[in-house]
N, C-alpha and C positions, 0 to 999 in steps of 0.2 A: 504494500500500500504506500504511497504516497507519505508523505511529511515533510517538514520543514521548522524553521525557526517560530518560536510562541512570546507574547509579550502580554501579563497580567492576569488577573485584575491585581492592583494594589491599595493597601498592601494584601498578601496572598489570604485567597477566599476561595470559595466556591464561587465558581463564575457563575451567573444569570444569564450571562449571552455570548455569541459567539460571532466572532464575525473572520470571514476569510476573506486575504486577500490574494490576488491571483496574478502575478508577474505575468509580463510579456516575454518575448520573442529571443531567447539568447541570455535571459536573465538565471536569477534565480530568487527563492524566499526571501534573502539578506537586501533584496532591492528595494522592496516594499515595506518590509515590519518596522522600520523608520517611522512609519505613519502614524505606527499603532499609538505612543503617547499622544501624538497631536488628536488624534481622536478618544482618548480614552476622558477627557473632563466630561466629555457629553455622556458617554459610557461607561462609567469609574467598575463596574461589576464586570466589565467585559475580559475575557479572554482572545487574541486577539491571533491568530496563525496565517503564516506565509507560504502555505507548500509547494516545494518543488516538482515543476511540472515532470510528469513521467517518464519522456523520453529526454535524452542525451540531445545539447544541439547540434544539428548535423554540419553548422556552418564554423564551427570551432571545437577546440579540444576542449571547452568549460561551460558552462551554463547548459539552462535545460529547453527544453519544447513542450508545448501542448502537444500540436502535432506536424510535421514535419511542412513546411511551406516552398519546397524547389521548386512543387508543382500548384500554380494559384488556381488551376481552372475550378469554374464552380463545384463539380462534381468531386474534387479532388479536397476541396475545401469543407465539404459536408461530411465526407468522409470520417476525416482525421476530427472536426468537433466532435464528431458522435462518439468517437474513439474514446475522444480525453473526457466525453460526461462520465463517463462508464470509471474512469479512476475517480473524478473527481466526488461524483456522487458516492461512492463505497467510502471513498474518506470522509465525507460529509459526515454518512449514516455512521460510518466508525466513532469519529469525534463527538457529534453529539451524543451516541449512547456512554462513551468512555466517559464524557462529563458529565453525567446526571443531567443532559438538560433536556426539556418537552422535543419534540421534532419542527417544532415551528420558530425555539427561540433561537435564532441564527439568521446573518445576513450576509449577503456575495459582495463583493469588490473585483474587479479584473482594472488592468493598466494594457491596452492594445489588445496582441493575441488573447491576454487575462481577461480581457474585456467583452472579448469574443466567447471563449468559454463558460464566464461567468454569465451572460445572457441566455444561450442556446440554454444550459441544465438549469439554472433557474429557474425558466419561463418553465420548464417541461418537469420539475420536481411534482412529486404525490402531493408533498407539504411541501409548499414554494417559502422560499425566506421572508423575511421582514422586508428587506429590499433590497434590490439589486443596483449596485453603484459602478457605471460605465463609461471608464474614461478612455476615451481615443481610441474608440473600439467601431465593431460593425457587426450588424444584424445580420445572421449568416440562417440562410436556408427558411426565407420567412414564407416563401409559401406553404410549410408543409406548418406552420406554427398555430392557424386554425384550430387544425384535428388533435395538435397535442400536445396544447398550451394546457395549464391548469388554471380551472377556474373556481373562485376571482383569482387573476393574475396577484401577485405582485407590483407594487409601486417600482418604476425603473426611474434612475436619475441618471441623464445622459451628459456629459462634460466632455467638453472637445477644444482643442485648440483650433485658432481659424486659419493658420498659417500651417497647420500638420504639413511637414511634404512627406512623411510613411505612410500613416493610415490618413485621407484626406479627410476635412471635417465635412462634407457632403456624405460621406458614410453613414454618418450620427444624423444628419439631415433624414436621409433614409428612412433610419432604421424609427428616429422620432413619426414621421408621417405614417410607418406599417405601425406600430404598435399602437399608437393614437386612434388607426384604424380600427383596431380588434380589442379598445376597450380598455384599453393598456392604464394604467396613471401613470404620467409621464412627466417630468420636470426635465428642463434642459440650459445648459450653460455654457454658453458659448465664447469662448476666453480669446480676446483682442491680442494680437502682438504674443501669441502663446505658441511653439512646434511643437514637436512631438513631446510631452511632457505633462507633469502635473502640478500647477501654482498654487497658491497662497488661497485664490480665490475658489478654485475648488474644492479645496482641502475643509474651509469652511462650510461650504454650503454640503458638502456629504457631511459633515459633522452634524448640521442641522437635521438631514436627511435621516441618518442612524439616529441620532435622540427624539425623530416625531415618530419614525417608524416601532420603536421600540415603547414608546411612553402608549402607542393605540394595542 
């Protein structure tokens, strides 16, 4: 299974909540749980994990993959997410039964590919998270997400830079307009003079994002 780096709650408790976050493209855990303080005032009971995506990145000797990208066509793209719900989810299930917590109390974060992962198995959980938080990411395989989205969805917060030149912020545009469509609650933030990254300005409003989703 899957793992990675963990940060809180402090001081050490019994977590009430769980939140994953999900590295991009050549990363690993250690890129993202940096976050976890900045988000933990909103969340002080939260438990906070990084895991490392499953495969090995095939484009260097270090860091890891959702799923492998040499090949982007769309068919080649569904694939490989459907690949990495299949770990991600079993950690999911693992983690929250290892913490004592309900199946509901947890919520997703992705950064790009994470971004990508953490939408497609969100949307498609039995028990979807609290909310789904996606930066720089894109809505992969939305037509088949009708027949096996879970309903009521999940609230998604979309956060994008306008300048991305990896993942374009037209992606986020997208994937805002399908889920809007299908019912979605959607919040979206679109970050001036931002590339490929994650600011000051997002960091905030996901902070808001996890304490309104958590306090319902």
């Amino acid at each position: 299974m899957i793992a990675g780096p963990a940060w809180g709650p402090k001081p050490a408790a019994d977590p009430r909540q769980f939140v994953v976050l999900c590295h991009g493209l050549g990363a690993d855990g250690h890129d993202l749980i940096d976050i976890a303080p900045q988000w933990a005032p909103a969340l002080p009971h939260a438990r906070f994990t990084a895991p490392d995506a499953p495969e090995p990145f095939a484009g260097a000797p270090f860091g890891r993959q959702w799923w492998d990208l040499s090949d982007r066509s769309p068919a080649a793209m569904i694939a490989g997410v459907r690949r990495a719900r299949v770990a991600l989810d079993a950690y999911l299930d693992a983690t929250l039964a290892e913490l004592g917590l309900p199946p509901d109390a947890y919520a997703l974060m992705g950064f790009s590919q994470g971004a990508m992962t953490a939408l497609f198995t969100g949307l498609r959980r039995k028990v979807p998270p609290r909310v789904i938080l996606a930066f720089s990411g894109m809505l992969l395989d939305p037509g088949s997400l009708d027949a096996e989205m879970t309903r009521p969805p999940p609230p998604v917060l979309l956060v994008h830079g306008k300048i991305d030149p990896v993942v374009p912020v037209e992606s986020s545009y997208a994937a805002e307009s399908a889920l809007t469509g299908l019912g979605v609650p959607v919040e979206s933030l679109w970050c001036p003079g931002l590339p490929h990254g994650i600011d000051a300005a997002g960091i905030s409003t996901a902070a808001i994002a996890l304490q309104r989703a958590f306090a319902a």
